[in-house]
C-alpha positions, 0 to 999 in steps of 0.5 A: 505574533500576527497571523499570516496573510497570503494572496494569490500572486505573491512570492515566497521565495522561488515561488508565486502563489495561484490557489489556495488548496486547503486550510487547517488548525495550524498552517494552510497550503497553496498551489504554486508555481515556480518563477522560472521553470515550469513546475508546480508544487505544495507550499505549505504555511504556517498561520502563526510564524512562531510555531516554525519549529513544527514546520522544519520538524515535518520537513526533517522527516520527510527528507528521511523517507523515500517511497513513491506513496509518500508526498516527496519534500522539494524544499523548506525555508524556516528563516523566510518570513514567512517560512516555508514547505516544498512539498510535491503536488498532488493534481487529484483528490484526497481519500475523504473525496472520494469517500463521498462519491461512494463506497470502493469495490473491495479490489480497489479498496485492497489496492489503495491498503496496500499503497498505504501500507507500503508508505507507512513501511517506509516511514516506519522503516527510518523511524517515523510514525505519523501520528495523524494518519485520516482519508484527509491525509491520504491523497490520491492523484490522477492516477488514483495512486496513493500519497500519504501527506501532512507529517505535521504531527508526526514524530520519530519512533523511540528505538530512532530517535537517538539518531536524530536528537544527538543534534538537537534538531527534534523533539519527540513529544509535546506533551499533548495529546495529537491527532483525530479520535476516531483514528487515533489508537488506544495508546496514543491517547496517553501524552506520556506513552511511547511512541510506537509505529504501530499507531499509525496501523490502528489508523489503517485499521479504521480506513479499511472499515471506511473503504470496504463499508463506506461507514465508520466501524460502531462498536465490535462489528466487522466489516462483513456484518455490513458487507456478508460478501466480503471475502472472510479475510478481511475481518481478522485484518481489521481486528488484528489492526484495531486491536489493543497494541500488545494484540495488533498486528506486529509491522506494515510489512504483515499488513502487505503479506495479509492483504496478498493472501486475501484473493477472492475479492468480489468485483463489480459486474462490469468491472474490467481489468487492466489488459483482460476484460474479466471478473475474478470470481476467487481463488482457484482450489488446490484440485484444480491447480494440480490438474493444470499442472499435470496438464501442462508438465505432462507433455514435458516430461514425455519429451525429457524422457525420450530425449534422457538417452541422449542426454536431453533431458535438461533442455526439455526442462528447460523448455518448460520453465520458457513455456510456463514464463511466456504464456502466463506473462502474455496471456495469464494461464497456460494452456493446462490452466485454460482447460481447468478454467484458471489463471495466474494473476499478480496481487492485484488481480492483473496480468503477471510480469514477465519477471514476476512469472519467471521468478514463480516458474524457478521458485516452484520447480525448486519446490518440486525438488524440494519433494513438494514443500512448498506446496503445504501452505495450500492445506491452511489455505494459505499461498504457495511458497513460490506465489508468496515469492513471486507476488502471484495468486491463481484465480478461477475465472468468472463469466 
């Protein structure tokens, strides 16, 4: 069949075509606006009408996910001529872009894994493996924020498929090979493996290498032997995602759990966070931890013992728990953890919430209770079991 041509002004559907964003081997995608209201979207067209049923294929999957980091699907025509996409606009720049302008702080690269990791949880999560997954895919809008694009390639997992192939409406193989080499794992490379969600980690393996380095990974190195000062967190993340798939990491979910624990990230010198102008210099040692405590519980439980012949005793826990939620959700640290020079922070190195301090706040006195417990993670280096709950670390503060 002939291939498309598309010129701005012209209507597909609801739509009139503006700008065209982008072109690749199979459809190109266009900024467009709506004939009556005002809103802005993705259309997205394949060169060749014939190949309709991949793009019906990418929409189906895209209606079964639903995560803020995933571009969300407004609509899709197969039986216009010629057929469709809907897809939400991304106003910004794709991760390749900003690639090119320079290398990541590793706090912002951390950020932008995690985004990613969170979109393909929830693709994971119903089923569907990309395929395909490249900083080109990766869109980040104005904001920064992350959306995972272009499920072109993508398919359902084997453990999903059944659901959806009971009606005839997907295909799980092509019997290709599909993708980009550099990202594309060991296994993927065989047209009649399984498909498996954790190609898609190997992929984020390859993009983590790219944010912390600004290099394409060559052989066995690690991100440290381009960047000694990395946090030695990172290099058993990349090798637990650029590993062989009986050794790779087992889910996105442990990709978020590893990416919470790794806290004593470097920033740049006039970095400036969110709410307080500071640098974290790293994680704040177990000594220094337990003498704010102490600092801060001291005068609480000289209270509860004064008041504990009248009975008063739970209103001074009470107390407490009121102090620790307040001052660190408004200020970040207690008064024992500004004499320690410490603070609580959420994964991303910002001020907690309000919810975040009080669910950490609950969770440890629940620990103390529990003679302690939850604080044994501290002895592997390892969070505590009330920041694991709550999403928080405690950081020592920089200059």
């Amino acid at each position: 069949m002939a291939e498309v041509t598309l010129t701005p002004g012209q209507a597909l559907g609801e739509w009139i075509l503006e700008e065209k964003l982008g072109q690749g081997a199979n459809a190109c995608v266009w900024r467009a606006r709506h004939k009556a209201l005002p809103r802005s979207a993705a259309i997205k067209v394949p060169h060749d009408p014939g190949v309709t049923a991949r793009l019906a294929r990418e929409g189906k999957l895209l209606e079964r996910i639903e995560s803020a980091h995933v571009v969300r699907i407004l609509g899709l025509d197969p039986d216009h001529s010629p057929p469709y996409l809907v897809l939400e606009f991304v106003s910004g720049q794709t991760l390749r872009e900003r690639l090119e302008e320079g290398s990541l702080d590793a706090p912002e690269a951390r950020r932008i894994l995690r985004e990613i990791a969170s979109g393909l949880a929830a693709a994971h999560a119903r089923g569907v493996v990309h395929r395909d997954l490249k900083p080109e895919n990766v869109l980040l809008d104005e904001e920064g924020q992350v959306r995972i694009a272009d499920f072109g390639l993508g398919a359902l997992a084997a453990e999903a498929a059944h659901e959806v192939l009971a009606s005839g409406s997907l295909q799980t193989r092509e019997g290709s090979v599909v993708g980009t080499l550099r990202y594309m794992a060991p296994e993927a490379r065989d047209p009649d493996a399984e498909l498996d969600p954790r190609t898609d980690l190997y992929a984020l393996g390859v993009i983590l290498f790219e944010l912390l380095t600004g290099e394409a990974p060559c052989g066995g190195e690690v991100p440290s032997d381009v960047r000694p000062e990395l946090d030695p967190r990172w290099d058993p993340l990349y090798r637990g995602l650029c590993a062989r798939l009986p050794s790779r990491l087992e889910s996105a979910e442990a990709v978020l759990k590893r990416l919470a624990a790794i806290g004593d990230l470097p920033c740049a010198p006039d970095a400036v966070e969110a709410g307080a102008n500071r640098c974290v210099r790293g994680g704040a040692g177990p000594l220094a931890r337990a003498l704010a405590f102490l600092l801060d519980v001291i005068p609480f439980i000289a209270l509860a013992a004064l008041t504990l012949r009248h009975g008063r005793g739970l209103p001074a826990l009470g107390a407490f728990v009121i102090y620790d939620v307040l001052a660190t959700a408004l200020t970040g640290r207690t008064l024992g953890k500004y004499l320690c020079d410490i603070e609580l922070a959420d994964a991303e190195g910002r001020r907690p919430t309000v919810a975040q301090s009080f669910q950490r706040a609950t969770m440890r006195l629940v620990s103390l209770g529990a003679f302690g417990l939850g604080y044994l993670p501290t002895l592997i280096g390892r969070p505590t079991l009330h920041d694991a709950f709550a999403g928080t670390q405690v950081l020592s503060r920089g200059p």
